[in-house]
MARBA-3410 file (N, C-alpha, C, O; in Angstrom, 1 decimal):
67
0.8,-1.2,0.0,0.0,0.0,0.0,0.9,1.2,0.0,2.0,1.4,0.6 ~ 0.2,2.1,-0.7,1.3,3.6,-0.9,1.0,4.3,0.4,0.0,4.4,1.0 ~ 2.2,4.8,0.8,2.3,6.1,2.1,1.9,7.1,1.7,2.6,7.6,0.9 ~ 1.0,7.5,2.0,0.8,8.9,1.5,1.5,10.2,2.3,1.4,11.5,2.1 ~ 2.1,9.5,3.0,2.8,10.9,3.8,4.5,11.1,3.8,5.2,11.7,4.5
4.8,10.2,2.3,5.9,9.9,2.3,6.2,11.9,1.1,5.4,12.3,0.3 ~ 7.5,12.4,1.5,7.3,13.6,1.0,8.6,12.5,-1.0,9.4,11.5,-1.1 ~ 8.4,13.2,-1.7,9.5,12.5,-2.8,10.2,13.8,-2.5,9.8,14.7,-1.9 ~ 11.6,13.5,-3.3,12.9,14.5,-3.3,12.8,14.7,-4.4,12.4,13.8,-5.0 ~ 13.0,16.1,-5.1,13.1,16.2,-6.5,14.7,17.0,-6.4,15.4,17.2,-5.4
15.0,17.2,-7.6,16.8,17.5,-7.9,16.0,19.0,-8.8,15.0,19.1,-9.5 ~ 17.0,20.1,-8.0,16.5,21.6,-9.2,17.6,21.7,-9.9,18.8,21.8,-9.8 ~ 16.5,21.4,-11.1,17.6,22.1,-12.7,18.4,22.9,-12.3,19.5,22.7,-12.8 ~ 18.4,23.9,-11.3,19.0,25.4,-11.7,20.4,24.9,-10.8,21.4,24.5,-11.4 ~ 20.2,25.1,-9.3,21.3,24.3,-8.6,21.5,23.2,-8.7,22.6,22.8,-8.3
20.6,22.1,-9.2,21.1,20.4,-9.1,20.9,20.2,-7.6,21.7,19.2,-7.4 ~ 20.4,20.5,-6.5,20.5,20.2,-5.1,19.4,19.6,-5.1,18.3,19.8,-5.8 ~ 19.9,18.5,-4.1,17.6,17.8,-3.6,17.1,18.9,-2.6,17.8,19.8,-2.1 ~ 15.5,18.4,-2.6,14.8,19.8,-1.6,13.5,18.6,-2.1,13.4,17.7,-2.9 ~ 12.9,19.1,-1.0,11.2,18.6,-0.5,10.7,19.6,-0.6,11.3,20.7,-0.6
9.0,19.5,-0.7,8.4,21.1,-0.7,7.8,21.2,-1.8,7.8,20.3,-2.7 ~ 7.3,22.6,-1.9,6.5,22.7,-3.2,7.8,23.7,-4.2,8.4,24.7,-3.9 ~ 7.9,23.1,-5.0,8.7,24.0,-5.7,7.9,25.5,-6.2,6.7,25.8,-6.2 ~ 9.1,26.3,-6.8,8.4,27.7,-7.2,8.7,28.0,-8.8,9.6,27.3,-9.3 ~ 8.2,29.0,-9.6,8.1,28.7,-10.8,9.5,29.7,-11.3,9.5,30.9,-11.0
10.8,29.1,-12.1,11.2,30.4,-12.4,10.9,31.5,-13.3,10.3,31.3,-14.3 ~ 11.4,32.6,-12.8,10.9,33.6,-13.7,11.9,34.0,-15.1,11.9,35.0,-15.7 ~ 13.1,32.4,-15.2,13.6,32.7,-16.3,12.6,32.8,-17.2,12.3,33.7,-17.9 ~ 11.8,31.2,-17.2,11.3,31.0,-18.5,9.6,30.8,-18.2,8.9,30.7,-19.2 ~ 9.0,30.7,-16.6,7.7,31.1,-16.7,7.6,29.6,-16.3,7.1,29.5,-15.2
8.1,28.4,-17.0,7.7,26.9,-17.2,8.3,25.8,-16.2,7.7,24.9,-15.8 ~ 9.9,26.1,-15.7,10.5,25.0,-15.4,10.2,25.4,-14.0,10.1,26.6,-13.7 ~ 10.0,24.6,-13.0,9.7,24.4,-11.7,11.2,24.2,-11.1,11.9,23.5,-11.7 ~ 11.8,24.9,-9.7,12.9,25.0,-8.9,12.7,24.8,-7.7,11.6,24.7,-7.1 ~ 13.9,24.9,-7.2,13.6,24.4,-5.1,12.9,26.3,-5.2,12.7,27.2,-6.0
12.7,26.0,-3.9,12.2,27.5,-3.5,13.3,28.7,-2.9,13.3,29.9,-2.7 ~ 14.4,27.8,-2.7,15.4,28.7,-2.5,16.4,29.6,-3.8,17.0,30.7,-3.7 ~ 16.3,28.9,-5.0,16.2,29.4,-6.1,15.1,30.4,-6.8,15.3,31.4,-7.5 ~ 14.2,30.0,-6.4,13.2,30.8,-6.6,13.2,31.8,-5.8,12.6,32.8,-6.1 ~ 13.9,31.8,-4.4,13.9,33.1,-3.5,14.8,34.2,-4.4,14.5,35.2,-4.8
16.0,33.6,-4.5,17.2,33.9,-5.2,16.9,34.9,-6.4,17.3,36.1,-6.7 ~ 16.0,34.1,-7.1,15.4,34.7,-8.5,14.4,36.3,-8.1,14.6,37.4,-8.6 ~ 13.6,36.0,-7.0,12.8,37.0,-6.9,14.0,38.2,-6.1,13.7,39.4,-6.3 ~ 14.8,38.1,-5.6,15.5,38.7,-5.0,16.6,39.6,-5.8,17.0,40.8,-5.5 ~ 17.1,38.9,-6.8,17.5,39.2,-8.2,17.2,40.0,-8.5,17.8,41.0,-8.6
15.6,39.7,-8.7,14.8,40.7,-9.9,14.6,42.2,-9.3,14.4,43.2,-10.0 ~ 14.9,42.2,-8.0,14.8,43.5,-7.1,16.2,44.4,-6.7,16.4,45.5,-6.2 ~ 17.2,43.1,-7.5,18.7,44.3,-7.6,19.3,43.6,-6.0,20.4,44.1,-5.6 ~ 18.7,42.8,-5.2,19.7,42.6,-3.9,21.0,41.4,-4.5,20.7,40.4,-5.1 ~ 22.2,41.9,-4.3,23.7,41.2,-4.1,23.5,39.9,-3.9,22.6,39.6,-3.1
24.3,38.9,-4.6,24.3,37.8,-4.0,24.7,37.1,-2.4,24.3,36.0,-1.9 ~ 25.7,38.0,-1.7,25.5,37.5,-0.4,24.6,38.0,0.4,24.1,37.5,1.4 ~ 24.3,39.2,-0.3,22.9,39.5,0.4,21.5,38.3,0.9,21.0,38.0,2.0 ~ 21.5,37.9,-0.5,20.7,37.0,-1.1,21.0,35.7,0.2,20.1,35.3,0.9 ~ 22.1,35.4,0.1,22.7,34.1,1.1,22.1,34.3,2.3,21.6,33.4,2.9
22.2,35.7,2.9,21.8,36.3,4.2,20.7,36.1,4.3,20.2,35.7,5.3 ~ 19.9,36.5,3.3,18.4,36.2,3.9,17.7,34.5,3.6,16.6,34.1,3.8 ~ 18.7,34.0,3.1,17.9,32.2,3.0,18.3,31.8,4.1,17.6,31.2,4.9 ~ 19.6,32.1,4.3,20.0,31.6,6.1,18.9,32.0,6.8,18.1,31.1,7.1 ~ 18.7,33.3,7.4,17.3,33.8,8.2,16.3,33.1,8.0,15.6,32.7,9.0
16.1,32.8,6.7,14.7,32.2,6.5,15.1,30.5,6.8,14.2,29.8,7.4 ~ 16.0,30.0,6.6,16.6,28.6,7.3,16.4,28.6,8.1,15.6,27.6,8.4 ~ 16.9,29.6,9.4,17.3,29.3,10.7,15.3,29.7,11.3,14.9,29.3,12.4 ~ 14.8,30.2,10.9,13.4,30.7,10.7,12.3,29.9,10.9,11.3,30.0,11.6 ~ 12.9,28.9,9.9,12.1,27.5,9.7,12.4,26.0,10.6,11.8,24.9,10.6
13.5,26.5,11.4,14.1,25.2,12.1,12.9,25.1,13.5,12.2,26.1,14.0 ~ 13.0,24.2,13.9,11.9,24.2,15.2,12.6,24.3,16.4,12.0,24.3,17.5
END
């Protein structure tokens, strides 16, 4: 019988890293589905914030999410 509470791993095109979760859509191409930390990255981009910037706030949002 299938688990239904089993989460699958998917691998993102963009980094190649595994991630659980709902993925988010990028806004390269509208189509291809990414982890959401790429997709933070992208939205973050699109607003002109620095790449360690960018690092800075997935950590926050990491350490955010831990219990």
């Amino acid at each position: 019988m299938k688990n239904e509470n089993t989460v699958t791993l998917k691998i993102c095109p963009r980094c190649h890293k595994a991630y659980r979760g709902v993925p988010a859509l990028s806004r390269a191409d509208g189509q291809t589905l990414i982890c959401p930390d790429c997709g933070t990255r992208e939205a973050l981009d699109s607003i002109g914030v620095e790449p360690a910037e960018q690092e800075q706030i997935l950590d926050t949002i990491h350490r955010s999410m831990q219990s």
